[in-house]
C-alpha positions in Angstrom: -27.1 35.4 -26.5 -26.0 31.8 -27.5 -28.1 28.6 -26.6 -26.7 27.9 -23.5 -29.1 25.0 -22.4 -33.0 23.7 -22.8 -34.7 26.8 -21.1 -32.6 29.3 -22.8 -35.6 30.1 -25.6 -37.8 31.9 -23.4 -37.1 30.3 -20.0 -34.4 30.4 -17.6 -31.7 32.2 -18.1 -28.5 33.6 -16.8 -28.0 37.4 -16.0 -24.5 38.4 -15.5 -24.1 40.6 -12.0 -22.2 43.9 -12.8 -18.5 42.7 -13.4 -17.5 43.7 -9.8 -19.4 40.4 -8.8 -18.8 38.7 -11.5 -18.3 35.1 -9.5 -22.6 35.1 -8.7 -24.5 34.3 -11.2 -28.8 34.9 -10.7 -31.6 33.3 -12.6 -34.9 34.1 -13.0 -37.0 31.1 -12.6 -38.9 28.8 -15.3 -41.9 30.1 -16.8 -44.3 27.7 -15.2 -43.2 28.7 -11.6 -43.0 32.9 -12.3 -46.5 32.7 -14.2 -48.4 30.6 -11.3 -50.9 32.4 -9.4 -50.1 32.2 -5.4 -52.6 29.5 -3.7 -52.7 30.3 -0.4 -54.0 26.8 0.1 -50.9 25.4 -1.7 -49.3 27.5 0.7 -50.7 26.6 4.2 -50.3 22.6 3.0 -47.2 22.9 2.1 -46.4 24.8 5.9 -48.4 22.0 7.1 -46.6 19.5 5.9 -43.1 20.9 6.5 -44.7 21.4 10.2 -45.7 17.4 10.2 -42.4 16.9 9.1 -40.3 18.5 11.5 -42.5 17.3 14.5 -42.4 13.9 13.3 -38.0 14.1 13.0 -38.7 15.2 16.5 -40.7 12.9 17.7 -38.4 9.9 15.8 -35.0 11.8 17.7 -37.5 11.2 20.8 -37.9 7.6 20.5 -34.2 6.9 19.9 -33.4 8.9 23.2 -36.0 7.0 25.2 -35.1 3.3 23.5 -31.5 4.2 24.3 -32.5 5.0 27.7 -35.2 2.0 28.5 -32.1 -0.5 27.0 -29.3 1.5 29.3 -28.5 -1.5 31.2 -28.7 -3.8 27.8 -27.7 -7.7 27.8 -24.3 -6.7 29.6 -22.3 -9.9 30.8 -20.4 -9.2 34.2 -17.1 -9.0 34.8 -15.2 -11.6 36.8 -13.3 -10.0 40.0 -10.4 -11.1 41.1 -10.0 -11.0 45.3 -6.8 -12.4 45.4 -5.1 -10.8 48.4 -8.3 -10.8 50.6 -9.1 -13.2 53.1 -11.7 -16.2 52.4 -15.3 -15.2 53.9 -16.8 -18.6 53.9 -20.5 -19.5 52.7 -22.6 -17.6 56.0 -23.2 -13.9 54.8 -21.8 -11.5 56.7 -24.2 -8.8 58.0 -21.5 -5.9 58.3 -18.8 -5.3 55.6 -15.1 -7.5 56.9 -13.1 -5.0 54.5 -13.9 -1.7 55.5 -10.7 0.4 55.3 -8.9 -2.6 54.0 -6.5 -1.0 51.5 -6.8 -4.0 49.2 -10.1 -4.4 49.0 -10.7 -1.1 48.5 -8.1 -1.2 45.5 -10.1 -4.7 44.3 -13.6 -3.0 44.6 -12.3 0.2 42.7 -11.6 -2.1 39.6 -14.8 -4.5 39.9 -17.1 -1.0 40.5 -16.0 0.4 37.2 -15.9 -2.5 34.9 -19.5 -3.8 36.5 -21.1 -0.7 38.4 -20.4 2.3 36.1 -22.3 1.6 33.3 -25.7 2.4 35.3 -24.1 3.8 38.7 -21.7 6.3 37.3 -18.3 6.5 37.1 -16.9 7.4 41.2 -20.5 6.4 41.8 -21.4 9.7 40.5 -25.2 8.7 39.1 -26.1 10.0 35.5 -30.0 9.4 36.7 -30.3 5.9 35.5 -29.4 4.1 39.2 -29.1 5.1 42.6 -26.0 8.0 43.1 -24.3 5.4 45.7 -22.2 7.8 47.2 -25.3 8.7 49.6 -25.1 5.4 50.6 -25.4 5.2 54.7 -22.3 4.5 55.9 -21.7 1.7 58.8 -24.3 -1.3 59.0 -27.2 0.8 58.0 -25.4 1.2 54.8 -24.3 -2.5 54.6 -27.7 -3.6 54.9 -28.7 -1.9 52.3 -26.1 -2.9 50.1 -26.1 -6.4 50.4 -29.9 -6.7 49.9 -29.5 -4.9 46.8 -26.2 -6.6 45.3 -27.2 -10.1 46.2 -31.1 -9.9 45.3 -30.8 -7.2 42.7 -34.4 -4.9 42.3 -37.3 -5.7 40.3 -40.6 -3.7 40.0 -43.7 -4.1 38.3 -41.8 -7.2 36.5 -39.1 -4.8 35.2 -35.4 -5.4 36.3 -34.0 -2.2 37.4 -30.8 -4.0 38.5 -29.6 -7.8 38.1 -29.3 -10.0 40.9 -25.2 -10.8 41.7 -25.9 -13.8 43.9 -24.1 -16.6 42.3 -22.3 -14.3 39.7 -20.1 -12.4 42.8 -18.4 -13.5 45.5 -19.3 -12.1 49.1 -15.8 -11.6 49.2 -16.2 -9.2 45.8 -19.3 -7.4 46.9 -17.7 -6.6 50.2 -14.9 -4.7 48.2 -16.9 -2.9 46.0 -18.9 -1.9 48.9 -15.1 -1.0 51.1 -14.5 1.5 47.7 -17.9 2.8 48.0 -17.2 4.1 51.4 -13.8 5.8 50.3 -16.2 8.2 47.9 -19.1 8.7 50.4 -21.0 12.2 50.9 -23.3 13.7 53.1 
């Protein structure tokens, strides 16, 4: 057989399968590698480190997961909503929502829900598990109340904010829409 490359005198070289397979070609391997004895402590550190390796991959995909989680609610600047079409509420806070069943405000809170409520309530206020599902919300005053804590004071615990205060940033007139939409997707 012809030189055919640097292992060709005496190392690796190519065997032809039967001509039926002719496309695969097989090697034996180099010298060195088919004359070492097996180590079975080469062994068990190589499986050792091919072990730390994998569970170190896992534990990096891990950390990405829970970063991506702990940052879910990120440096996000809120949306402005427009409540054109709804009637001024003045500067006293209302205790019970003005809106409820108004078909504008509804259509109003709809649009300032998803571009400012989604991202950690869900779209149709259907929770992913970051924030509160706000479809159980209690409906009537009970559920107001709630609400308009919440929205206007935000929640912090321990030091962490778990959702930005909107005092200042939306109008009562805004939050009482989103909270009119909220009521059109309610469940038990």
């Amino acid at each position: 057989m012809d030189d055919i490359g640097p292992w060709s005198k005496g190392g690796m070289r190519p065997e032809i399968v039967p001509p039926l397979n002719c496309a695969k070609v097989q090697y034996s391997p180099p010298p060195v590698l088919a004359t070492m004895p097996a180590n079975d402590a080469l062994a068990r550190r190589t499986e050792t480190m091919v072990s730390f390796i994998g569970r170190l991959g896992l534990a990096v995909l891990l950390l990405l997961g829970a970063a991506g989680t702990a940052l879910a609610h990120g440096n996000v600047t809120p949306q402005a909503v427009n409540t054109d079409g709804l009637p001024k509420l003045g500067d006293k806070w209302l205790a019970e929502n003005p809106f409820r069943g108004n078909k504008r405000a509804i259509e109003i809170g709809a649009s300032a829900f998803n571009q400012n409520c989604a991202r950690c309530h869900g779209l149709g206020a259907i929770s992913g598990g970051i924030a509160p599902d706000l479809r159980y919300l209690p409906e009537g005053a009970e559920g107001d109340e709630w609400f308009l804590q919440r929205i206007r004071n935000g929640a912090v615990r321990d030091g962490r904010v778990y959702m930005p205060k909107f005092e200042g940033i939306f109008s009562q007139e805004a939050m009482w829409a989103i909270r009119s939409w909220l009521e059109t997707v309610h469940e038990q």
